[in-house]
C-alpha positions in Angstrom: 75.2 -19.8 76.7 71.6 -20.6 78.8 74.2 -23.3 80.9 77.2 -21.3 81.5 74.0 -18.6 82.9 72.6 -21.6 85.2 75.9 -22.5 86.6 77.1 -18.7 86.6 73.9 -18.4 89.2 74.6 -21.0 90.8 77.7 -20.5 91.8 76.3 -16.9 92.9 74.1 -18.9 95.0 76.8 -21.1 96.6 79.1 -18.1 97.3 76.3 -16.4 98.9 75.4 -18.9 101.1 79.2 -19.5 102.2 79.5 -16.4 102.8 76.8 -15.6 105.2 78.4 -19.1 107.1 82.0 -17.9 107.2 80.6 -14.1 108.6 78.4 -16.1 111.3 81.6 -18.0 112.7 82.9 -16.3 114.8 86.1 -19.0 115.1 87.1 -16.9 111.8 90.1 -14.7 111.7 90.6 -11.6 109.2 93.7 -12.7 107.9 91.7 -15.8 106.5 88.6 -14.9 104.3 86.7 -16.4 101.5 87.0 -15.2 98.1 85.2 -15.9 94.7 86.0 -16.9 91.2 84.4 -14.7 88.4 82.1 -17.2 86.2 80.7 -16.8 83.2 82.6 -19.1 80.6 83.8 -17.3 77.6 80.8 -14.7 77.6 81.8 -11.2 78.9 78.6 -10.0 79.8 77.8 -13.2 82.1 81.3 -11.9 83.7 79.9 -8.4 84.2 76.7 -10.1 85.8 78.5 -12.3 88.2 80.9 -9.7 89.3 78.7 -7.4 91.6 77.2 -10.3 93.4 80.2 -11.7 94.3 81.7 -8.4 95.2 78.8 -7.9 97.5 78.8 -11.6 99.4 82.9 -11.9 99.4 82.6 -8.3 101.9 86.7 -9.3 102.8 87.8 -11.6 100.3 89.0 -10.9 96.5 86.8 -11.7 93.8 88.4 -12.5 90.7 88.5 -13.1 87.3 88.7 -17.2 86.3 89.5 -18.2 83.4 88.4 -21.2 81.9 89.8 -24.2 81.5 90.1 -25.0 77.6 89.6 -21.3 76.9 91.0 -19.9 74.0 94.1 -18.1 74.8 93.1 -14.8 72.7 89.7 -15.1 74.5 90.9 -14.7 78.1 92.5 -11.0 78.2 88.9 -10.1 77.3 87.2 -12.1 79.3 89.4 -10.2 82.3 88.7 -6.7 80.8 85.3 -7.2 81.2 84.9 -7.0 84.9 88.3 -5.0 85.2 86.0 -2.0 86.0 83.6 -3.7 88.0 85.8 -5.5 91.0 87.2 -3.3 93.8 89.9 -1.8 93.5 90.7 -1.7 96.9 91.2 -5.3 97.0 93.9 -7.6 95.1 92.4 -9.1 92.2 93.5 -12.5 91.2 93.3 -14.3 87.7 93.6 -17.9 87.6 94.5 -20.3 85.2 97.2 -17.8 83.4 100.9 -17.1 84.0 103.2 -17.5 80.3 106.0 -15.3 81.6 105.2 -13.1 77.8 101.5 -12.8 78.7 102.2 -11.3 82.8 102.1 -7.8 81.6 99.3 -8.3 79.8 97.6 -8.9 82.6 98.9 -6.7 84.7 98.3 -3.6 82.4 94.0 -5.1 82.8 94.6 -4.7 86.4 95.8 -7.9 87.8 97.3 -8.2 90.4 98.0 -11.8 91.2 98.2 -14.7 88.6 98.7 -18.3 89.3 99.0 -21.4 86.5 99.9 -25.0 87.0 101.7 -24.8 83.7 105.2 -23.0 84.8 105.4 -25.0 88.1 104.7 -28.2 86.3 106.6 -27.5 83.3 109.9 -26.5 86.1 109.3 -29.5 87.9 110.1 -31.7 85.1 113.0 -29.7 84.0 111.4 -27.1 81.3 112.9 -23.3 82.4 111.2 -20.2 81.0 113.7 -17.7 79.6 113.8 -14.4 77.8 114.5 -16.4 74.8 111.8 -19.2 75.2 111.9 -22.6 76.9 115.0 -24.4 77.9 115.0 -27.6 78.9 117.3 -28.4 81.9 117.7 -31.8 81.7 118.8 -32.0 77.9 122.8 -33.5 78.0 124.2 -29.9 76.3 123.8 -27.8 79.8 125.2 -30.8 82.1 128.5 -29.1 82.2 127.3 -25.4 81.0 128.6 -22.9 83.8 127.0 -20.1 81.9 123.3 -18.6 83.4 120.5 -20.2 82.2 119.4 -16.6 81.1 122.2 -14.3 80.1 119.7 -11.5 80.3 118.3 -11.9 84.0 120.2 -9.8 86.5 121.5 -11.2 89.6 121.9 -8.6 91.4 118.3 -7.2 91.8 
């Protein structure tokens, strides 16, 4: 836990410091700010200590809750309800590194806003589809011909 502190701080550190450079240039535009990643590992309350800091030096941007890389999946909706309270919520708030179609409204319901993976693009890029019920795979021989919708329960005409 003493490492993920160190690098929690300094990551504070950094973001501070960028931030006072992007607020001095004045070349900057408002429709392009810097925003911060959450840190902390897999320990909640190094989450809850990083969040004010960053919510302070990001003035314009959207802190957010990251996740990490390798984290347990049942680990990460709490790791993102522990600084639900904290970051504005006047300002989107991002999660990175989730995006299983089943798990959106998990996140959503912890007050997410935006979500990005590099799972679902990946995984559609080499022809895997994510349906109500589960992955297809595009590519497989049996839907060369298929006229049928890849997911009967998806509406078309939203």
């Amino acid at each position: 836990m003493e490492y993920a502190r160190q690098s929690m701080q300094r990551t504070v550190r950094w973001a501070a410091q960028a931030s006072r450079h992007y607020h001095r240039n004045s070349k900057n535009t408002p429709a392009r700010t810097p925003s911060s990643i959450v840190q902390g590992s897999m320990f909640p309350d190094l989450r809850r200590e990083c969040a004010p800091p960053f919510s302070i030096s990001m003035r314009k941007g959207t802190p957010s809750a990251g996740l990490s890389v390798g984290e347990p999946r049942p680990l990460r909706p709490r790791n993102v309800e522990a600084t639900e309270s904290i970051l504005p919520r006047s300002k989107p708030r991002y999660a990175m590194g989730v995006g299983m179609p089943a798990e959106l409204p998990e996140y959503v319901a912890r007050g997410i806003d935006m979500m990005d993976w590099r799972l679902p693009s990946r995984n559609a890029r080499n022809g895997y589809l994510f349906t109500s019920h589960g992955r297809v795979i595009i590519k497989h021989a049996q839907y060369k011909d298929d006229p049928r919708p890849i997911d009967e329960n998806c509406n078309a005409n939203l």
